[in-house]
C-alpha positions as CSV (number, residue, x, y, z in Angstrom):
1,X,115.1,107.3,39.3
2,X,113.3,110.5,39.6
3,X,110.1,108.8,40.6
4,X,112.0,106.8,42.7
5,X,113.1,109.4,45.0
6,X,109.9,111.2,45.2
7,X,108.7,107.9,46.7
8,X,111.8,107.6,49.1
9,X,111.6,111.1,50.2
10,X,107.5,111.7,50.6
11,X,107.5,111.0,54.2
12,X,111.3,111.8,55.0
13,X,111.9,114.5,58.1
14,X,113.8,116.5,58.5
15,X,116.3,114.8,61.1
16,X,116.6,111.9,58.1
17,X,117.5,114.2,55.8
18,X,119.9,115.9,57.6
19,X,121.1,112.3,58.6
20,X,121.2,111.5,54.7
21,X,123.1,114.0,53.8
22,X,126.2,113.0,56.2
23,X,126.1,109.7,55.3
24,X,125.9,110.5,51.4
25,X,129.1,113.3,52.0
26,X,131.6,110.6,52.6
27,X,131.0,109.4,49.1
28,X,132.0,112.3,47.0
29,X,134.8,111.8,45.2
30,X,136.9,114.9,45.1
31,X,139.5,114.2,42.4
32,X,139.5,114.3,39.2
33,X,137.8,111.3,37.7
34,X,135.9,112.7,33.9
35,X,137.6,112.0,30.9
36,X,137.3,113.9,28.0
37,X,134.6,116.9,28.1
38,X,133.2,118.2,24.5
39,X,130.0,119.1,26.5
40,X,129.1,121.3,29.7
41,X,125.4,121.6,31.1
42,X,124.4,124.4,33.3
43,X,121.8,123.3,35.9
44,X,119.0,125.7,37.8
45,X,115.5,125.5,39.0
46,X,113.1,127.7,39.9
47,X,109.5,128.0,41.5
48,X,106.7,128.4,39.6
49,X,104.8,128.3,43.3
50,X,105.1,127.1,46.8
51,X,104.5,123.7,45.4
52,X,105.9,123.9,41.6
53,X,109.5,123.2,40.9
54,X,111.0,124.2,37.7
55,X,114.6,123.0,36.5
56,X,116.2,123.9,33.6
57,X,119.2,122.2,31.9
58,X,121.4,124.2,28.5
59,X,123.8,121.9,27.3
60,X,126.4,123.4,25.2
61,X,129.8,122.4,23.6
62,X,133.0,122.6,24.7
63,X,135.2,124.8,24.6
64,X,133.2,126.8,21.7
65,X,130.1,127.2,24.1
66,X,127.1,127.3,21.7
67,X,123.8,125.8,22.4
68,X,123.6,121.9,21.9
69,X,120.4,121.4,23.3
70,X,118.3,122.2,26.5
71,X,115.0,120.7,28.4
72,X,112.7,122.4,30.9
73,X,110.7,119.9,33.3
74,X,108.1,120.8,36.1
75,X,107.4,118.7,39.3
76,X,105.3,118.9,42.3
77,X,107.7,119.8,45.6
78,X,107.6,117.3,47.6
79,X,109.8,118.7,50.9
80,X,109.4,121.3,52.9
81,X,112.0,124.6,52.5
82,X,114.8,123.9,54.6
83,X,118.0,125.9,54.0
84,X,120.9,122.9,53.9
85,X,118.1,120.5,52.5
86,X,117.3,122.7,48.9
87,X,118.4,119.2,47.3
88,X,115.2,117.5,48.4
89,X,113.4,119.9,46.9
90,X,115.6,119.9,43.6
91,X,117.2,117.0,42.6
92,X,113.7,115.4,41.4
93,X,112.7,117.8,38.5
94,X,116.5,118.0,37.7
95,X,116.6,114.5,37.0
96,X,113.4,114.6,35.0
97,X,115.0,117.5,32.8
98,X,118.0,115.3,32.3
99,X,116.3,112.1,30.9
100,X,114.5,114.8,28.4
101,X,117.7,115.6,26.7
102,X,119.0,114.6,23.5
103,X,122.8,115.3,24.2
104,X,124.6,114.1,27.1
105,X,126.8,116.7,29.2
106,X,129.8,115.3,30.1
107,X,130.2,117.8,33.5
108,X,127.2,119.9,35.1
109,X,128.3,123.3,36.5
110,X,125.0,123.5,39.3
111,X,123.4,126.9,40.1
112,X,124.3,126.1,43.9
113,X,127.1,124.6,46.3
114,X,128.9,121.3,46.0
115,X,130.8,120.5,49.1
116,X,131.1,124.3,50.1
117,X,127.7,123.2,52.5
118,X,127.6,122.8,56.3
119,X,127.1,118.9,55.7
120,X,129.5,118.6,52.6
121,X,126.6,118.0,50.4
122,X,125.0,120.7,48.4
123,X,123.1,120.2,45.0
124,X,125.8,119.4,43.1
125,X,127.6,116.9,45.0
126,X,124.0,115.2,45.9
127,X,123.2,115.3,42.0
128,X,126.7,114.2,41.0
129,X,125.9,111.1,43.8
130,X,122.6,110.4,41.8
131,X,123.9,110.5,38.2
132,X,127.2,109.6,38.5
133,X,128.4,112.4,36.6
134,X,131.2,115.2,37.2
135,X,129.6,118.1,39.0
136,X,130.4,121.6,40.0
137,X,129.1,124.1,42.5
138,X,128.7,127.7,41.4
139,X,127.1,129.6,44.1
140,X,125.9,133.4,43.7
141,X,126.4,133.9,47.4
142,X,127.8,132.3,50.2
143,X,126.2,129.5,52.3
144,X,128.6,128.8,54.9
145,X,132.4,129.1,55.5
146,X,135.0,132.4,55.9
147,X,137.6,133.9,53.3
148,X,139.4,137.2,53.5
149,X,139.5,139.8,50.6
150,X,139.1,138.8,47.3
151,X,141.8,140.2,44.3
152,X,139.8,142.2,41.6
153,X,141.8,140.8,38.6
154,X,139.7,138.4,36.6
155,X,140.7,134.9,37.5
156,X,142.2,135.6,41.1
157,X,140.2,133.9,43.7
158,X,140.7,132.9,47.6
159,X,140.2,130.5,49.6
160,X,136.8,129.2,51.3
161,X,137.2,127.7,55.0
162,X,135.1,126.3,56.8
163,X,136.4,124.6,60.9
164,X,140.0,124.7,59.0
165,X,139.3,122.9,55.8
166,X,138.9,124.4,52.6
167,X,135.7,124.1,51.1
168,X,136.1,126.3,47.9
169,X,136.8,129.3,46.4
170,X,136.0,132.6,46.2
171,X,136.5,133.7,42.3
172,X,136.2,136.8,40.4
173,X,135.1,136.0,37.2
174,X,135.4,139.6,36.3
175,X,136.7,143.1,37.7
176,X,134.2,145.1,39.7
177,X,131.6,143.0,40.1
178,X,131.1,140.3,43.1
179,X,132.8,137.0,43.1
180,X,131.1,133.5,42.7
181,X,131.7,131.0,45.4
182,X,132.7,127.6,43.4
183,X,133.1,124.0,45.0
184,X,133.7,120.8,43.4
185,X,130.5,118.2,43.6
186,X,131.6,115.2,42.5
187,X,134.8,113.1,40.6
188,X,136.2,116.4,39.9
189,X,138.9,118.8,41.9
190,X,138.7,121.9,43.2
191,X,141.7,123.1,40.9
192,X,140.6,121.8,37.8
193,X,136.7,122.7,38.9
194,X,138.0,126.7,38.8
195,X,139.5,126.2,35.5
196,X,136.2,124.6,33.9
197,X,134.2,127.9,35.0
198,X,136.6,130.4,34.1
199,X,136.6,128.8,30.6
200,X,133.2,128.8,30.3
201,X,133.1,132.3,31.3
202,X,133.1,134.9,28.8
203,X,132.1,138.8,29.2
204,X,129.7,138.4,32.1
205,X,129.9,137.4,35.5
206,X,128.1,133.9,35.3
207,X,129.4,131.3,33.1
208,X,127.7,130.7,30.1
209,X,126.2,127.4,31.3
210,X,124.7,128.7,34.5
211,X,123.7,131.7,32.2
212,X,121.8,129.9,29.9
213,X,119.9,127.7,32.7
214,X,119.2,130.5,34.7
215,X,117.5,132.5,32.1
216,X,115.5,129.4,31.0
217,X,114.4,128.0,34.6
218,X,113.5,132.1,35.7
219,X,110.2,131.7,33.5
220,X,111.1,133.5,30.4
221,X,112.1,130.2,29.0
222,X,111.3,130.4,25.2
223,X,111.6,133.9,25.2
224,X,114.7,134.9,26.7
225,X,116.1,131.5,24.5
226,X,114.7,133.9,21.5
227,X,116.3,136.7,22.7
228,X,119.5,135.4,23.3
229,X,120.1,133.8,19.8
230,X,119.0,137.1,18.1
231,X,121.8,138.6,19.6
232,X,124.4,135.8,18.5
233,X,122.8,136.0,15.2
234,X,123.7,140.0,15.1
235,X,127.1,139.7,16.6
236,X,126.4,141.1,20.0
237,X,127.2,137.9,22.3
């Protein structure tokens, strides 16, 4: 598949894309449609350079969150940076880190949006279109939409608009530091969505999944891996 859409997408514009994108929206499904989930995957990518794509993908089990397995995979970009169209660039080297694991995830929490995106179609709704698999949007920072204060008790969240729909929600994973902006991708709902990342959120701010994935697609790869089981291993994580 990967190769697939390297092929489709090599001479795609950026009026196709955009095109693409509202025609693939209408597909999401936006209820809840995963059955039983013993494993989450956190999904992120990276830029080794201009024309380098890194993605990294932790799977780990659910609820206990420990490391099942994980893959790294590297790709040539093939589409230009176009904030909206970040899935172009993406969803290739994810797929190729997906068919390099061992253990299937059963639900992919994306470093990114889902349907909380101008078109309705962020990374994780376009990679829940391409695999078929439950996906979630957990965004560092807002891409598009309004919401009014936030409540600073761990769990509390508000709602993200966007022309009078809501889009997402604005949730503190933890008191005092900034909220995560979390939107269903695909064949899962917003409700149960929020309760998927608060329970694989522990003492930080990002859930474990996205935690794990970020570290490993950020280049320190092996070594922050290292690092990270050293302190489970000594009772510090």
């Amino acid at each position: 598949m990967e190769q697939d859409l390297v092929e489709q997408w090599a001479n795609l514009s950026v009026a196709e894309a955009i095109a693409m994108q509202k025609e693939l929206a209408v597909q999401v499904v936006r209820q809840d449609e995963l059955g039983q989930v013993t494993t989450v995957a956190g999904v992120d990518v990276g830029f080794e350079s201009d024309d380098t794509a890194r993605a990294a993908i932790a799977v780990l089990g659910f609820p206990d969150l420990q490391l099942l397995d994980y893959a790294i995979a590297r790709a040539p970009v093939n589409f230009p940076y176009v904030p909206g169209l970040l899935s172009f660039r993406e969803c290739p080297v994810i797929l190729r880190a997906l068919d390099m694991l061992k253990v299937e995830p059963d639900l992919l929490l994306c470093d990114g949006m889902g349907i909380a995106h101008p078109r309705r179609l962020g990374i994780a709704s376009h990679i829940g279109l391409l695999t078929g698999k439950p996906t979630i949007g957990v965004g560092k920072s807002r891409l598009t939409g309004t919401h009014g204060p936030v409540p600073e008790k761990r769990g509390e969240w508000t709602a993200l608009m966007d022309k009078g729909e809501q889009i997402g929600a604005v949730l503190r994973t933890r008191e005092g530091v900034k909220p995560l902006y979390i939107s269903l991708g695909h064949r899962i709902s917003l409700a149960t969505a929020l309760d998927y990342v608060m329970a694989c959120t522990t003492k930080y701010r990002l859930p474990e999944t996205t935690r794990y994935a970020d570290g490993l697609a950020s280049g320190r790869g092996q070594q922050w891996l290292a690092k990270q089981q050293a302190l489970l291993d000594q009772g510090k994580l």
